[in-house]
N, C-alpha and C positions, 0 to 999 in steps of 0.2 A: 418561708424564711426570706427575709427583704437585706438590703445592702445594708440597712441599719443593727444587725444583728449585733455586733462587736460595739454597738454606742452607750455610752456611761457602766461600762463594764471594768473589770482589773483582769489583767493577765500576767503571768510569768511565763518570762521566757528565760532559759538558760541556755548559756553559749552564746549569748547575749549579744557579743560586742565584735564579732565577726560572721561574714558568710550570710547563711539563711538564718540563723539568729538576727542577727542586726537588720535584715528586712525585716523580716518578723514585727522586730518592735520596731520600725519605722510605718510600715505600713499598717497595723492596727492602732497606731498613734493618730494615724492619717486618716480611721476609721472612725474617731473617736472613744478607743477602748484606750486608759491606761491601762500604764505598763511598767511592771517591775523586772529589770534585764538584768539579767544575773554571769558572771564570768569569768574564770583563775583571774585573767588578766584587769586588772583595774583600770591600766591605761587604754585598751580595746574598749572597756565598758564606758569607761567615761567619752570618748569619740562618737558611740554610737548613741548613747542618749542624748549628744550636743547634735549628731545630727538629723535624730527622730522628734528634737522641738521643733524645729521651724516650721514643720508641717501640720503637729500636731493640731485637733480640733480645740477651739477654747474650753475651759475648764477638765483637758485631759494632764494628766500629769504623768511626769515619765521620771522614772529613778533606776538609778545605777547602784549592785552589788554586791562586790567581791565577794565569790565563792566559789572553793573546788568543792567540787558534786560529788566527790567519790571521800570526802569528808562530810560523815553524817554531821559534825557539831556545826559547821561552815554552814551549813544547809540549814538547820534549825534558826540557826544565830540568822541569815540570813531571809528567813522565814517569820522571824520578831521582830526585826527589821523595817521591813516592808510593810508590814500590818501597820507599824506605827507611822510611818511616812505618810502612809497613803488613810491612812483614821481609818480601816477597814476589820470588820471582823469573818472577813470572806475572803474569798476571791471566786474567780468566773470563768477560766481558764488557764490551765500552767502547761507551756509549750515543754516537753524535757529534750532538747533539742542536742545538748553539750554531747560533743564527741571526737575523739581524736584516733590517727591509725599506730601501727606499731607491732611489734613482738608479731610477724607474720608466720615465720619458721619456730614450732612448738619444738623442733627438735633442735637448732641453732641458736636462736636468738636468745639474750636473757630471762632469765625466770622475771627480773625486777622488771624489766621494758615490756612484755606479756602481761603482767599481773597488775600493771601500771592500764596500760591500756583497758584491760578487761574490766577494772576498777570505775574509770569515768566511763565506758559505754555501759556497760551493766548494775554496777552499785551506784551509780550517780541517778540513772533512771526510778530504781529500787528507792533512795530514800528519799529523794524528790514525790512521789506516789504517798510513801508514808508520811513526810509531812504535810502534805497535800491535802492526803483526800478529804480532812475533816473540814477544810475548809473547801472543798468544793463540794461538800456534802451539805455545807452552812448556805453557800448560793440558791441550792435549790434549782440552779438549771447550770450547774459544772461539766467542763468536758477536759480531761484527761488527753493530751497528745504525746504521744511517745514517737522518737526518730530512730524507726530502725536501716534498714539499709536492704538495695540490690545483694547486697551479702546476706540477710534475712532470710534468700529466698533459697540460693546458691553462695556455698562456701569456699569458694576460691575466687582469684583473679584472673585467672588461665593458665596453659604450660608453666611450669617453673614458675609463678608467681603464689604460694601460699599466702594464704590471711586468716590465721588460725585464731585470736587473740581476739582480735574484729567482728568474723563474722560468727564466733561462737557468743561474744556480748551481743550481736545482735539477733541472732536467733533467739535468743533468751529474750531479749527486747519483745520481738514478735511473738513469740509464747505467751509472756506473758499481758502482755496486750490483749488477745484472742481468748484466753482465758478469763480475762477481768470483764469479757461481754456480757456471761453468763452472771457471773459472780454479784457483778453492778446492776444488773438488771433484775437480779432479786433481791440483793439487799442494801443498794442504793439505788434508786433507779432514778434519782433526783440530778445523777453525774452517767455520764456515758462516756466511751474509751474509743482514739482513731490512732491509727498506726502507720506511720509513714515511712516508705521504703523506695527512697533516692536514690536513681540510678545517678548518671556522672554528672554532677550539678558543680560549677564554676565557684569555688569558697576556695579558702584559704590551710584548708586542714592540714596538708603537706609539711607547708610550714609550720603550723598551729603544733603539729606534733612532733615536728622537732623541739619548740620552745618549752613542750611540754617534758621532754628526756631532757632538760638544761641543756642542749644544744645552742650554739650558736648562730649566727648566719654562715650559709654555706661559704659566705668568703675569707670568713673567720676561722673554719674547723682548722684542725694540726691534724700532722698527716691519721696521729692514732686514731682521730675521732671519725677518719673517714674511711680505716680502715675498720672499725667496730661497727659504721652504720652501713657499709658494703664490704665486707671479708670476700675472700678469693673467691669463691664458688658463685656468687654473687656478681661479682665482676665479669668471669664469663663468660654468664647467661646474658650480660649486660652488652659485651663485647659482642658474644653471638647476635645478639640481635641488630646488629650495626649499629648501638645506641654511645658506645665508650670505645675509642679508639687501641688496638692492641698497644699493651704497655701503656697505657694510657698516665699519663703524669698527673700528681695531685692537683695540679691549675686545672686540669682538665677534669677530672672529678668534681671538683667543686662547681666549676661551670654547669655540668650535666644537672647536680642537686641543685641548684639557684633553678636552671630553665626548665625543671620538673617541676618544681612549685608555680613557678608564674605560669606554664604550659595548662596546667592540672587547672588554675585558675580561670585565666585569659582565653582556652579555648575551647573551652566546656561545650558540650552542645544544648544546657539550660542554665541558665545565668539564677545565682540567686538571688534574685528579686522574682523571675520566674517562678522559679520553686516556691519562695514565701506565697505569690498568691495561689500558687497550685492548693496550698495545705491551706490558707484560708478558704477558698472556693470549697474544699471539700470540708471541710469544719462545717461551715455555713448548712451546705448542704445535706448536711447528715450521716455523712457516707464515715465507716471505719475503716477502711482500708484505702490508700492514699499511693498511690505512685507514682511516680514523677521521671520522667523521660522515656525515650523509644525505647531504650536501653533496658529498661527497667518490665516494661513492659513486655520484649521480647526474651529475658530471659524468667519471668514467668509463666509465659503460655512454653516456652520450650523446658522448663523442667518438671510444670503438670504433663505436657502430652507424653514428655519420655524421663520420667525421674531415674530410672535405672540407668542413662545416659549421660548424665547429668555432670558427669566428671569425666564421661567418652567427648571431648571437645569437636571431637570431628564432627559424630552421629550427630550432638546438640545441638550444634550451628548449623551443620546440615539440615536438619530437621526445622530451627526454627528459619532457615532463609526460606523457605518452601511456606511459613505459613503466615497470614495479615497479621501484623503485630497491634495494629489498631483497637481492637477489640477487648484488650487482653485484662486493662487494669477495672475494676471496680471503683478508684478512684477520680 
């Protein structure tokens, strides 16, 4: 398979208009593959298709839209859309990229903020595939990417940090991914399925998922809204860790939330543009399982070597400082 693989092709990507979505479709613009970038936000989507033309090859065309993924009619609508934009009665790749965090504590947090979240990491992926595959089944040489998570692999964040919500949509992501290998191969065999699972990659999710709860910007909340997105117990664990000073004042909350999002973004140890060619390189290359950072990579060889560990944080990390993390991804 040559550099030109993605050339006079169409692809979808959702999540479109931020983070590893919006490389995504910058850079397979840049490959010569249109691209149809799908995203809640309109105004994110329309930013990153103005700046995935400039690059774009001649006669590649790139279009923007509006679609929450965890609404199937959005999805369809947004699926008749694009066919017609693009004069297509295929397509050739659909990235299902869209995802946000949330509802971490199953036992604390809202039913609606958890079933919210589990909705666009899991039913967005879900009806994305459905309305899909008949059109990647129509290409004749379709690939299926699904974006699941360093959570896919291991269900938590660490001590005190649950991610119930998250990594239970993306275990499901990864299931069903692994599953569709077999599935696809006997009775589509014309599409194949790769599964991506990002460790700490530099996007904008943080915030993405506040905008997604109708949150504001952190310098915006009222004290209630910063008391419902960090309650006392919360606080601190937050305080324990030297991160929120005792007694800490709402200015001072708000600061912490603001320089979590940009931190989250700005000091990632793989940038998304990174990432985006991590998953093209392995698109390209054939490979179904796709990982992306050290990060990512050492906490799969540390929860294959000791799964029963896996939640023992000491034995885990123990265990994995002790072994070459290089090795570990298939991707």
């Amino acid at each position: 398979m040559t550099e030109e693989t993605f050339a006079d092709k169409l692809a979808v990507v959702t999540g479109g208009g931020s983070g590893m979505g919006r490389e995504l479709v910058r850079q397979l613009a840049a490959q010569g593959c249109s691209v149809a970038a799908c995203d809640w936000n309109a105004e994110s989507i329309a930013r990153a298709v103005a700046a995935a033309r400039p690059a774009a090859r001649p006669g590649v065309l790139v279009t923007g839209h509006a679609c929450d993924v965890c609404d199937e009619a959005q999805v369809l609508r947004s699926r008749d859309e694009l066919l017609a934009e693009h004069a297509s009665d295929h397509v050739d790749l659909v990235f299902s990229n869209a995802g946000i965090g949330g509802g971490g504590s199953f036992v604390n947090d809202s039913r609606e903020e958890w079933e919210r979240t589990f909705a666009v990491d899991w039913w967005g992926v879900y009806y994305c595939a459905r309305a899909f595959l008949p059109l990647l089944i129509a290409s004749g040489d379709g690939v299926l990417v699904n974006t699941s998570s360093v959570n896919g692999l291991w269900a938590s964040l660490g001590p005190g940090m649950p991610n119930t919500a998250y990594a239970t949509a993306k275990f499901a992501v990864r299931g069903f991914s692994e599953a569709l290998i077999e599935d696809l191969r006997t009775n589509a065999p014309g599409v194949r399925v790769a599964v991506v699972m990002p460790g700490h990659v530099g996007t904008d999710i943080v915030a993405n998922s506040l905008r997604a709860r109708g949150l504001p910007e952190p310098a915006q909340m009222s004290e209630a809204q910063l008391e419902d997105l960090i309650p006392a117990n919360a606080r601190a664990g937050l305080i324990g860790a030297g991160l929120l000073p005792t007694g800490a004042s709402p200015e001072q909350v708000r600061g912490f939330l603001a320089r979590a999002a940009t931190d989250f973004r700005d000091k990632a140890p793989v940038t998304a543009a990174e990432a985006a060619t991590v998953i093209l390189d392995g698109v390209r290359s054939g490979a179904w399982r796709i990982l992306i950072g050290e990060d990512a990579r050492m906490i799969d060889a540390a929860v294959r070597a000791k799964p029963e560990a896996a939640y023992d944080y000491a034995e885990l990390f123990g265990a994995a400082a002790q072994k070459p993390t290089g090795g570990a991804s298939d991707g």
